[in-house]
Structures are given as C-alpha cells and as structure tokens.
N, C-alpha and C positions, 0 to 999 in steps of 0.2 A: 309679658306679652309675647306669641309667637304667631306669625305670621310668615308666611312661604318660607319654613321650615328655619327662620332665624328667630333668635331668641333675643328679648329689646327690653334692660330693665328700666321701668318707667316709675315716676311718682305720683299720685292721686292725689287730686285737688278739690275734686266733688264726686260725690258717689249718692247716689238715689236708686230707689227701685229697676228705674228705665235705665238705666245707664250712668258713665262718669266721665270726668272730664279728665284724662293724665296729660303733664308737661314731658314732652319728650326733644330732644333736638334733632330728631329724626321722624318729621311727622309721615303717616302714611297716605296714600289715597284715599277721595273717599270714596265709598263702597265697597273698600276691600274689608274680608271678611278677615276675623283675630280668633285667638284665644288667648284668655285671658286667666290668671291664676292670682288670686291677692286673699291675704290676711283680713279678719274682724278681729277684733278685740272679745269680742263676744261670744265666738264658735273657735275649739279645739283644731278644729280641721279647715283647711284653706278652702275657700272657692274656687272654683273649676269653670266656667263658662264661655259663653263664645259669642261676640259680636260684633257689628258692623260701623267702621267709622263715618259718623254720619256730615261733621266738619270738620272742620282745620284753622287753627287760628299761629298763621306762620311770620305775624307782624303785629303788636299793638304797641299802643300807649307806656305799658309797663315790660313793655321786649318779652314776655312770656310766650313762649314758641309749645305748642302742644293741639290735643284733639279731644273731641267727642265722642263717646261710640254708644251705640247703641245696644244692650245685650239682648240676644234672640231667645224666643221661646217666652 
C-alpha cells in the first residue's frame, strides 16, 4: 500500500469485489486516498488499484488494529 508517497506493507484479511479489509498497526485516515498493489493466486500479474479508506477499526474485542478501503472505479 502507498499513500503520501510512503510505502506500508500490510496483510489482507477480506477482500471482495468492493474492497478489503488489511490489519495494519498504522491505520490511516479515513478518506485518504491509497494505492494499493496485492497478489491472487489465480492471475500471473499483481493488481494495481487505487482506493479510499472508508473505516478504521483501532480497538476491538480481539485487539486487531486495521482498515477498510474501498477500491475506486
């Protein structure tokens, strides 16, 4: 993931059409725009996309610290 020109490796926890959820211990704001760059199993070639974190979960139950984003277009 890169966002204002830092680079932030994150791990995926849900990933759908609309967007995914990665745990990070540096979450961002939300409505700051990303890009984003991750592996399928299924395609040769990485994705490339770009989107918007839409929440932030920086406290629960199971201390998992991470975000939502939403991908654009």
């Amino acid at each position: 993931m890169l966002f204002d020109g830092k680079k932030q490796v994150t791990r995926t926890r849900n990933l759908s059409l609309g967007g995914l959820y990665v745990e990070t211990p540096f979450p961002i704001p939300i409505g700051t725009t990303v890009q984003l760059r991750f592996q399928l199993p299924t395609q040769p070639e990485p994705v490339e996309v770009n989107g918007d974190v839409r929440w932030v979960v920086s406290k629960g139950a199971s201390d998992e610290i991470g975000m939502g984003i939403r991908f654009q277009g």
